[in-house]
N, C-alpha and C positions, 0 to 999 in steps of 0.2 A: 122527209129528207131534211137535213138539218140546213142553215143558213149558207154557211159553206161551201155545204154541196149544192145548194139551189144555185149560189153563184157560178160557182165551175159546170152546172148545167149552162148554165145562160153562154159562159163562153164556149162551150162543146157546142151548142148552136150556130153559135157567130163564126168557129171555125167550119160547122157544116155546108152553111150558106156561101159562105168567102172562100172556100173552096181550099182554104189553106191557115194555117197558122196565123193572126194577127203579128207582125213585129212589133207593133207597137203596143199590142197590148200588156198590159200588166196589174197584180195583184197589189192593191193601195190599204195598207192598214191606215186606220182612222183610230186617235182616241179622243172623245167629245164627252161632255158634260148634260149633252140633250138627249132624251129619250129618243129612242131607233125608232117607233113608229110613226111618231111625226115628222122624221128626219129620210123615211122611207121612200119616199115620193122624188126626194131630190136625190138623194144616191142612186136609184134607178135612171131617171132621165140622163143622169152624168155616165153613167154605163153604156145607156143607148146611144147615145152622141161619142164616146171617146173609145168604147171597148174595154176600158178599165174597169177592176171590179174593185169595189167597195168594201173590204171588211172592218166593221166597225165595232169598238169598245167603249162602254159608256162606265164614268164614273168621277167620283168629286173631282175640281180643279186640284185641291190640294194633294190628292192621292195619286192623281195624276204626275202631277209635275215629280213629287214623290217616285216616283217608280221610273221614272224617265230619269231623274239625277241617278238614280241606282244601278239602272242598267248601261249608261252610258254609253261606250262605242256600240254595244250589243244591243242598244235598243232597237224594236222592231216598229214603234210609229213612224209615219212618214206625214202624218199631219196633227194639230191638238187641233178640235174645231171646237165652238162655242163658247170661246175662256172669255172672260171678259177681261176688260181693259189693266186691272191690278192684275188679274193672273197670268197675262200675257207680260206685263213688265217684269213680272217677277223671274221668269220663265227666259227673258235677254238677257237680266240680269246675274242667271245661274249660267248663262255657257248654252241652254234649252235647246237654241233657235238660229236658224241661218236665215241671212239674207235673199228673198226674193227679187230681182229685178225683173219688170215688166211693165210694160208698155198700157198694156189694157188695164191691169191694177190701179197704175198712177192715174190713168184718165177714167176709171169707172168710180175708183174709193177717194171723195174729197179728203183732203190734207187732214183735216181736223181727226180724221176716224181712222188715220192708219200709221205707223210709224214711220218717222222720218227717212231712218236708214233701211228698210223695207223689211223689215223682221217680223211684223205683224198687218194684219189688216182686217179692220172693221167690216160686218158684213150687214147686220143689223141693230139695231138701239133701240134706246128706253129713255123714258125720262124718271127723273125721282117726286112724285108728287104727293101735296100733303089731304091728308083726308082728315075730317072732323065729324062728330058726330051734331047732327042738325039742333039737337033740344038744346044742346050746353052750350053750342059755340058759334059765334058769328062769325062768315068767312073773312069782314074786315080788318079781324082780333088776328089773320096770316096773311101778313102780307110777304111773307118768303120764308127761305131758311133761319134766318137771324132771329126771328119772332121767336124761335120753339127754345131759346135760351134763355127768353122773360120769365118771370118768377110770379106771371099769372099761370106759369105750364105746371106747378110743383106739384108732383107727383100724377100726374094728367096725360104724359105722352108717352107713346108705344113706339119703339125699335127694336131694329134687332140687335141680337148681341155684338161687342166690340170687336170680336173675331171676323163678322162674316163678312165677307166683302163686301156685299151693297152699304153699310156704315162706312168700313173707312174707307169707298169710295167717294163718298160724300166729303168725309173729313179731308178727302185727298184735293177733292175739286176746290173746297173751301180755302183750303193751306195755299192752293195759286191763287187765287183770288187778293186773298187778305193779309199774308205773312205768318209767322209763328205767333205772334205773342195777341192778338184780336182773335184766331181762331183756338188758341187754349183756353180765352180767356170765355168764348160760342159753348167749349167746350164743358166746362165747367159749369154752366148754365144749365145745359142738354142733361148731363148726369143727375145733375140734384133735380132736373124733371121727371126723370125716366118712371112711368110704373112701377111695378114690381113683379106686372105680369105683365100679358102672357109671353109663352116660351112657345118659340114652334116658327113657324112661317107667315106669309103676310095672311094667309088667310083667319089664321087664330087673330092677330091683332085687328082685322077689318072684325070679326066675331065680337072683339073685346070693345069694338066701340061702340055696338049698338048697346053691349050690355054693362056698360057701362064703369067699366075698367080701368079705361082709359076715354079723356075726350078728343084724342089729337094723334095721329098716326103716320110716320113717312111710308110711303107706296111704294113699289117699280109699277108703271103701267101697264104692263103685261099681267103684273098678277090683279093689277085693278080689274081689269075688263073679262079676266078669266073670273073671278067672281062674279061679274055685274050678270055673266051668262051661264051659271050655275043653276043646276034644276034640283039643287039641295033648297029645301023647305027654309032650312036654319038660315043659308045664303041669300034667299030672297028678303025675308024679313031684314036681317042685318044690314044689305044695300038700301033699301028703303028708306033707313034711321038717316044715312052719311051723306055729305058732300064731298066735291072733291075741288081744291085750289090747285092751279098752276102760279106755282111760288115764282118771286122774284120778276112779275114782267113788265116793271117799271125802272127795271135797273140790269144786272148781269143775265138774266134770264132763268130756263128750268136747268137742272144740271142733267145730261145725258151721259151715258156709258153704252157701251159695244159688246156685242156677241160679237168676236171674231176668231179667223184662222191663221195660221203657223206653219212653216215648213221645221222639222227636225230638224237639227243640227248632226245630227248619225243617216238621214233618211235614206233609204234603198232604194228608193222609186224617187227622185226628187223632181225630174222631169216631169214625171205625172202626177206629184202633187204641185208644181206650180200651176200643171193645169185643172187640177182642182181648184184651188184659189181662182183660178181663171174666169172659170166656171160659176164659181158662186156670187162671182161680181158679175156675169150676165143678168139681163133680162128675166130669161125663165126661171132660174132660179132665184132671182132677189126675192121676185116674185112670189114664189114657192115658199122659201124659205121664212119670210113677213108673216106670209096666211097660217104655215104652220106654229109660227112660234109669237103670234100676236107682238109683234115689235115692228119697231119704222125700217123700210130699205132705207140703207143707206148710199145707194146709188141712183142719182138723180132719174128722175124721169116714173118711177114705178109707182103705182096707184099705192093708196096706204089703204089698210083693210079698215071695214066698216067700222069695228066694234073700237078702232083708235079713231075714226073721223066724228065718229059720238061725243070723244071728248072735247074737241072743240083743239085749232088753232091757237099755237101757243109759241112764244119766242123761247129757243135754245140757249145756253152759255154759247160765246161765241169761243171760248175759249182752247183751244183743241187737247187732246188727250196728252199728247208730248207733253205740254207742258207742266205735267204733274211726274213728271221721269225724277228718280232721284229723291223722291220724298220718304219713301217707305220709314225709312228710321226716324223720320222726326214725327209722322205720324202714331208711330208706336211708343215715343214718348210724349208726344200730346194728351194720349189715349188714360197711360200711365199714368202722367201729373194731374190728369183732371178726374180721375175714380174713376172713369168710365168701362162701367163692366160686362 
């Protein structure tokens, strides 16, 4: 039986036991960025609890938002889940997204992690942290962001390309921080550091520094620790070589960004996706959602999973995500003026 229909099974159940028709229930299309089977767990439990079902579409942020500008009043999303913080602004910025007001939202998702005018909201986070490899480098030689712009890094550090969001989230956090002209200038730094390899994901550049490619690597924590617990032979060796610094925690802190959700601005179901949003700022699901996707709740109170308490205690930017609204064009010419490719 395809997904589908396993759903429309679950609610042929619901109405056999309920004796009638749910009114309230309803069909929620989902398009997310996270893979369905780790995302399985919590779209069931939100089925059990509301009687809505779940059908979900997975694929890049940018394809997404793509497709959602395209089909516009006809779109059939009724929520984006997993964007992160650039791809959510991008997405207010295009017309994407409506306004959620809610009560449980505002008190479960702190200020820093959701948007002001309630267009978005953070569900869980990451930090950006820098790794080294042990033989070449002293963790004193990082003492934050700003270091990997010294001209001891020339030709030594591994990022990703200027395209992908986790870079010019950085560049985005650093631009509130510092202004235009100190973070072109970080900028310009970083570029004439950059390797020349690898290409790929954080996993090739954690690869690339035991073998020596590069000595200095920017992280998401999530793919740290998805490594660190890799039963690839190549992966074990590799973690063994590295360290890892939390940058910055004598001054602004680590810089954090959000996995979060969205109501559609066309949504069909909007009711029931606010109570999706609802929903994933509960408990059980913060929960849920942490363990499956190795990243911090971001709703007070919830345990962090083990394989992030490993890394040890660490101060945040205090800086909240709003405050980087509005940047997009000056970081694409930052980008621009400084090589960075």
């Amino acid at each position: 039986m395809s997904g589908r229909g396993q759903r429309w099974g679950l609610m042929i159940l619901l109405l056999a036991l309920g004796g009638g028709w749910p009114a309230w229930a309803a069909e929620l299309t989902v398009r997310g960025v996270l893979e369905e089977a780790p995302l399985a767990p919590v779209l069931r439990l939100f089925t059990q609890e509301t009687g809505h079902v779940v059908h979900y579409v997975r694929d890049e942020p940018e394809a997404l938002l793509r497709r959602l500008g395209a089909e516009g009043a006809a779109a059939t999303a009724d929520v984006l889940l997993g964007m992160d913080s650039t791809s959510l602004r991008a997405a207010r910025q295009a017309g994407l997204l409506r306004a959620v007001s809610s009560k449980p939202l505002a008190v479960r998702i702190p200020p820093q992690y959701r948007d002001g005018d309630g267009f978005w909201y953070g569900l869980t986070a990451w930090a950006r942290v820098l790794l080294y490899a042990r033989a070449r480098v002293s963790p004193a030689e990082l003492v934050g962001y700003e270091s990997l712009a010294e001209s001891r890094w020339r030709e030594r550090l591994c990022m990703d390309a200027s395209a992908h969001a986790g870079r010019r989230a950085l560049l985005t956090a650093l631009l509130a921080r510092w202004g235009f002209e100190r973070s072109l200038e970080w900028a310009r730094g970083v570029a004439a550091n950059l390797a020349p390899e690898p290409q790929g994901d954080d996993r090739n550049r954690i690869r690339a520094l035991a073998l020596g490619v590069c000595d200095v690597a920017v992280i998401d924590t999530q793919d740290y620790v998805r490594i660190l617990r890799s039963e690839q032979e190549e992966d074990r060796i590799a973690v063994r070589q590295i360290g890892m610094v939390w940058p910055d925690q004598g001054g602004w802190g680590a810089i954090v960004d959000i996995a979060g959700a969205a109501v559609t601005a066309h949504a069909r179901q909007a009711d029931a996706a606010r109570q999706f949003l609802e929903f994933l700022a509960g408990n059980a699901a913060q929960r849920l959602l942490a363990e499956q996707t190795d990243e911090y709740p971001v709703a007070p109170g919830i345990p962090v999973a083990s394989a992030l308490l490993n890394l040890g205690a660490f101060k945040a930017d205090p800086v909240g995500l709003t405050a980087r609204d509005g940047t997009e064009e000056t970081v694409a010419r930052i980008l621009a003026a400084s090589g960075w490719k």
